[in-house]
C-alpha positions, 0 to 999 in steps of 0.5 A, spaced: 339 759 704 332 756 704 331 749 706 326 745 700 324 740 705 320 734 701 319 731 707 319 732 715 327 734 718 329 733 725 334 736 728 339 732 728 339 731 720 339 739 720 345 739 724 349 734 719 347 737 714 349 743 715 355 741 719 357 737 713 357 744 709 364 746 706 367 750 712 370 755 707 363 757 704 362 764 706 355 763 704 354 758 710 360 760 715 354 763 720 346 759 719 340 759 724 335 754 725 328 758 726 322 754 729 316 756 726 312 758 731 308 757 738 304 761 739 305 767 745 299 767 749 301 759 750 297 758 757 303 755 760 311 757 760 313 751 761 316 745 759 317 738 761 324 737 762 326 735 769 329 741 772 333 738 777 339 736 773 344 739 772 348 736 768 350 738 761 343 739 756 342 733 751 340 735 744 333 733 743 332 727 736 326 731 734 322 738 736 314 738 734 313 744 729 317 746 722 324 749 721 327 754 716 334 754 716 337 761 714 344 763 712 347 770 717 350 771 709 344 772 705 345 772 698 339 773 697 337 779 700 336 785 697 342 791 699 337 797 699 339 802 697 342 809 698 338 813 702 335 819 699 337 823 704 344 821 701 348 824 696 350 819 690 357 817 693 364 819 690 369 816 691 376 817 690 383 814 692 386 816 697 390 814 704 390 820 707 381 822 707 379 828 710 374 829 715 370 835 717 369 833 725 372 828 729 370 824 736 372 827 742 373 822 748 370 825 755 371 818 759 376 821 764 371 825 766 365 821 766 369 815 771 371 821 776 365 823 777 363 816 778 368 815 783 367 821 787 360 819 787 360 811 788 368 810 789 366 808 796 361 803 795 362 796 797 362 790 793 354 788 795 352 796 795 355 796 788 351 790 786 345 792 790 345 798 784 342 793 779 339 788 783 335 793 787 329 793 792 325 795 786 326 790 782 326 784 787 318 787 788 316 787 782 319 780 781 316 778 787 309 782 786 308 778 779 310 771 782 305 772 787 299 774 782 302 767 778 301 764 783 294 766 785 292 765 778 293 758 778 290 756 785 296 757 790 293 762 794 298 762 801 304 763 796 307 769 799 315 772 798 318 777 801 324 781 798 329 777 803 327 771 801 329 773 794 336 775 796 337 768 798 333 766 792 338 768 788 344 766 792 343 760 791 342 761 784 349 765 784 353 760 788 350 755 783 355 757 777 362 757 781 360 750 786 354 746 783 353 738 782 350 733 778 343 734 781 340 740 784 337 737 791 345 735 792 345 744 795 341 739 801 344 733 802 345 731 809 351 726 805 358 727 808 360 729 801 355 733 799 350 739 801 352 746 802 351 749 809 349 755 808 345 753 803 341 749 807 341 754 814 339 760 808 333 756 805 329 749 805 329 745 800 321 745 798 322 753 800 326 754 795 323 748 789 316 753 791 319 760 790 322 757 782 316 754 781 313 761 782 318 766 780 315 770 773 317 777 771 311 779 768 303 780 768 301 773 764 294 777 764 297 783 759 302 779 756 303 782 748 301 777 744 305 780 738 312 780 742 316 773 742 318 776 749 313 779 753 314 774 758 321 777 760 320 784 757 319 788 764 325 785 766 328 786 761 326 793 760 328 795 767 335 792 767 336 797 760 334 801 764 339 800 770 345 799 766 345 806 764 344 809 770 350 812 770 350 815 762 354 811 757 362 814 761 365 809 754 368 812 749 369 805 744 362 802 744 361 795 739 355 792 738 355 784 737 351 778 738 350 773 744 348 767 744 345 763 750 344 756 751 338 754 750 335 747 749 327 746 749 322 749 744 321 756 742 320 759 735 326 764 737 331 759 738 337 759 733 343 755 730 349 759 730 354 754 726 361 754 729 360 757 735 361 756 742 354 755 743 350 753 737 343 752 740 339 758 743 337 764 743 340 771 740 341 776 744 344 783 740 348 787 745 351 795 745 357 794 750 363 797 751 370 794 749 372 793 757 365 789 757 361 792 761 354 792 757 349 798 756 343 795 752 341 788 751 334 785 746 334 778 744 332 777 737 324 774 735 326 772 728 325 774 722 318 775 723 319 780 728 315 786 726 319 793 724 317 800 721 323 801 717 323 794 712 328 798 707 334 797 712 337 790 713 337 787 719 343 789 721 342 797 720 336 797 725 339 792 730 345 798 731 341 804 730 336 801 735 341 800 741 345 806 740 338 810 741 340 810 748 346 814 747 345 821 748 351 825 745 354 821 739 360 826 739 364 822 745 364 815 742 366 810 737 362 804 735 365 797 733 361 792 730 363 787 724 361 784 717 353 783 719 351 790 721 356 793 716 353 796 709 354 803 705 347 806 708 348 804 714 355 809 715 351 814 712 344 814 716 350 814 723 354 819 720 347 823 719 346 822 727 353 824 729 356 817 730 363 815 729 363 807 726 368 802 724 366 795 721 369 790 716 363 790 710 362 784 705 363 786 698 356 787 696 355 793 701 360 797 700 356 803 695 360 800 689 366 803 692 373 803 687 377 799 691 381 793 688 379 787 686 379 781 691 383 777 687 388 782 685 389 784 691 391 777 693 396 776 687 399 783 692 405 782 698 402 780 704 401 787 708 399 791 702 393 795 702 388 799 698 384 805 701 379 810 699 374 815 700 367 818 698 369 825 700 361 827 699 359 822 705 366 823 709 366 815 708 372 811 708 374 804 705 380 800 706 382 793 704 388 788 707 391 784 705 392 779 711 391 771 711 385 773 708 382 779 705 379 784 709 375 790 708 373 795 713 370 801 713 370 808 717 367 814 717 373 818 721 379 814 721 385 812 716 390 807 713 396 812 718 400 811 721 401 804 719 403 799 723 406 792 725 403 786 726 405 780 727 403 773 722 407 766 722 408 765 714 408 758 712 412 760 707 419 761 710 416 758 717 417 763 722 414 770 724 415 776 720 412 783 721 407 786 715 404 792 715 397 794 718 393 800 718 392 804 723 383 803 722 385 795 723 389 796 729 383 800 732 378 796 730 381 789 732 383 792 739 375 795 741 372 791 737 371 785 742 367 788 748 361 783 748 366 777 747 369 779 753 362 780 757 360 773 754 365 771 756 364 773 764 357 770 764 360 764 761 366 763 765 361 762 772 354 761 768 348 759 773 348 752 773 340 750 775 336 750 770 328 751 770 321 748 766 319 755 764 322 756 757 324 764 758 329 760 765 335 761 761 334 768 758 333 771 766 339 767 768 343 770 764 341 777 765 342 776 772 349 773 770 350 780 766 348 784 773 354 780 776 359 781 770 357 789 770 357 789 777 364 787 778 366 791 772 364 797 774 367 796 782 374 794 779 373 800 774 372 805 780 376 802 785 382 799 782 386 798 789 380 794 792 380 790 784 378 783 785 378 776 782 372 775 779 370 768 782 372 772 789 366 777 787 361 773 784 363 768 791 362 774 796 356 777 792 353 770 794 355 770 801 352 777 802 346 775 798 345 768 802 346 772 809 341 776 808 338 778 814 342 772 818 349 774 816 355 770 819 362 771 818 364 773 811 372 773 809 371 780 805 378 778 801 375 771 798 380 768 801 386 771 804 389 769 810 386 775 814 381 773 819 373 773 818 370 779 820 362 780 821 360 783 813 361 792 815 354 793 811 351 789 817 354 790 822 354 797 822 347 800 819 344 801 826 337 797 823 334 790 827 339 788 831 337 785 837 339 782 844 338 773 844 340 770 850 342 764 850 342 759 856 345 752 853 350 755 850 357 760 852 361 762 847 367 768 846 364 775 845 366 778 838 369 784 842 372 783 849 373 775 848 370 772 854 365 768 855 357 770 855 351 767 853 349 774 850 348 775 841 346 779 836 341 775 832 342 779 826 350 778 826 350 772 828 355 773 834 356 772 841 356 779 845 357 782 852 350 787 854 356 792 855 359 790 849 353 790 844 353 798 843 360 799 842 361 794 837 356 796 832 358 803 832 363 805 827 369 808 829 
């Protein structure tokens, strides 16, 4: 719906008034609030927020600039119409649809031939897939030219100062405070020690002061995100590097928290998070996230202006997947429409998705209304044997209406409801597509949720601060999903994970000792990736201090100032070889 302001809103009244809207309304159950816009060739990214807090964000009484308000049911929206390639559908009632092809699932095969390729790895190496060298120069590399284009010419960053960088921000999200000095504090009840060894405090205000992703000097003036897009790119590029190994795929919406000012900034009423920005994301249904893009807005630029949004969003991200044949694809009522069952099943993907009335191509099924005076658990289904497209419609707690082009009413199933009016548990029928689609449909849920349960909690002036945090966070939820997936003996816990990633990160180069086990009662040993890779280690003596050899336990003076332990000369050679 569109916004007729008479005079200027803030946001504030936007929000009352839509949170004052019947809840029940279809038309209003999911709106954003679009700001209309900076411009992208801004001359600064930043914004005048004080980056040291870490506490919960404020919303602002007012933001500069205009704001249309949009419903993610839009009445108002012309349905296109059915392609031409199509044919006119025709539909017939039915609960057993024919079919001419069906998918085939190759993931066992995909996930053994990554174990015998990667099984071995450790958690870091697993991680360091991801964010690899490549990467941390081309951040360091844009950081440096940002820096020198605004006059800070002794700005330098290696790589290793990067791995600690983002330590820190990791550690941040499972053990952070109010403030973000307090990682330095020398008070008794604050400071993080091996923050303060890895990094000063200035050091690490001037590497986040400088830190960019992209060439300011070639930004495209036409993309929202071009300040992010290299990163972006490469990291799409990164999470598949391994093929697309799942064989049920679903396609969503992420919202990351945002609280500045930018024209892709949304309001998603009755969400976790209602301010931020739009991330549509291809995961699988374990979580693991294949492709990402956030979204610009309505004014974002498309070749295909006859499709509705959620058409082009599906088939942008399943462009990546290579053989249609060995996945099923979930998404729901935003992306779902007649055309869209037909464009897939012209490519040769295998979908499942509840659809809105209006989208379902005319489709003969009984009405809403009669099928609520029907018992609960009772079902209508139909096919259009032209396009090999299925519709059915539940009756549950509300009535729901799925489409698919592969699946079917049977078998039918159990589920279990409470009813209200006998006031206990009973068990209706459901059809089989439901029961597939309610149990593979919740992959980008269950990735969001990984990235919010330890979400870095240092914040940045630069208004894309929030977009590169969270896609670090998807690294690590990718990284842990993936080390659990091919080592299920050696799974960990995901605050372990994320715990030991940091550590491992924060010790770069200067590695104490890591309890590999995130916890256990096992003692502490020198991390093995270290201690074992032939590179940089060195004798320092020590004249002040004796401590006990890592390897015989007498006292020497004697360590390597790579591991950080203290060794005997006739012990530094036999403790660094693997036995």
């Amino acid at each position: 719906m569109n916004s007729d302001r008479v005079k200027a809103l803030t946001v504030e009244e936007l929000t009352a008034i839509l949170e004052e809207s019947d809840s029940s309304d279809s038309e209003t159950e999911n709106v954003d609030i679009v700001y209309i816009p900076p411009e992208v060739s801004a001359l600064t990214d930043e914004e005048d927020i004080d980056d040291n807090l870490l506490t919960e964000d404020v919303l602002e009484k007012d933001i500069a600039g205009t704001f249309e308000i949009h419903g993610k049911e839009n009445s108002k929206v012309k349905i296109s119409k059915t392609s031409k390639n199509s044919m006119k559908p025709n539909w017939n009632k039915t609960e057993y649809p024919t079919y001419s092809v069906f998918p085939t699932s190759v993931e066992s095969a995909c996930l053994q031939d990554m174990v015998v390729q990667y099984g071995e790895m450790s958690p870091f190496e697993i991680f360091s897939l991801f964010v690899d060298n490549t990467l941390l120069k081309l951040i360091a590399d844009f950081s440096i030219k940002y820096a020198n284009s605004n006059n800070r010419h002794n700005f330098v960053c290696s790589k290793t100062e990067l791995k600690k960088f983002l330590g820190i921000l990791f550690l941040s999200g499972y053990n952070s405070f109010p403030q973000q000095d307090m990682f330095w504090s020398t008070d008794e009840d604050k400071g993080v020690d091996l923050v303060k060894k890895a990094m000063s405090r200035n050091r690490f205000r001037e590497i986040k002061r400088n830190l960019h992703v992209s060439d300011n000097s070639s930004l495209d003036k036409r993309d929202k995100f071009s300040k992010l897009r290299p990163f972006i790119e490469y990291l799409n590029r990164k999470f598949i590097q391994f093929g697309i190994f799942s064989h049920n795929l679903s396609i969503d919406e992420q919202m990351v928290p945002y609280f500045g000012r930018h024209s892709a900034k949304m309001f998603i009423k009755g969400k976790p998070v209602r301010f931020g920005f739009k991330i549509w994301c291809l995961c699988s249904s374990n979580g693991y996230l294949y492709q990402f893009q956030p979204y610009g807005g309505a004014t974002q630029k498309s070749n295909d202006v006859h499709k509705t949004l959620g058409e082009r969003v599906v088939v942008d991200l399943l462009h990546v997947v290579q053989e249609p044949s060995h996945h099923r694809v979930f998404f729901d009522n935003f992306f779902s429409s007649f055309d869209l069952f037909v464009t897939l099943r012209e490519k040769g993907f295998f979908a499942t998705g509840t659809i809105r009335d209006a989208r379902t191509g005319k489709c003969t099924l009984t009405g809403k209304k009669e099928m609520q005076k029907t018992q609960r658990g009772s079902y209508d289904s139909a096919q259009d044997n032209k396009n090999e497209i299925t519709m059915v419609r539940w009756n549950d707690n509300n009535i729901v209406t799925i489409a698919t082009n592969y699946g079917s009413v049977h078998p039918l199933h159990k589920a279990k409801r409470f009813s209200r009016k006998e006031r206990k548990s009973i068990h209706v029928n459901q059809p089989d597509i439901l029961m597939d689609y309610n149990k593979h449909m919740g992959g980008v849920d269950i990735h969001d949720n990984g990235v919010a349960n330890y979400r870095i909690q240092i914040r940045g002036k630069k208004w894309w601060w929030s977009l590169f945090t969270n896609s670090l966070d998807s690294c690590m939820v990718n990284s842990w999903k993936l080390f659990n997936l091919l080592t299920p003996d050696k799974s960990m816990r995901q605050l372990d994970f994320k715990s030991y990633i940091a550590r491992c990160l924060i010790r770069c180069e200067s590695t104490e000792d890591v309890d590999y086990s995130g916890g256990s009662s096992r003692s502490s040993t020198v991390l093995d990736r270290i201690r074992f890779d032939g590179v940089g280690h060195i004798v320092k003596s020590d004249n002040e201090t004796r401590r006990r050899c890592k390897l015989c336990h007498s006292t020497t003076v004697y360590q390597c100032k790579k591991c950080n332990c203290y060794l005997h000369l006739k012990c530094f050679e036999e403790y660094h070889l693997k036995k």
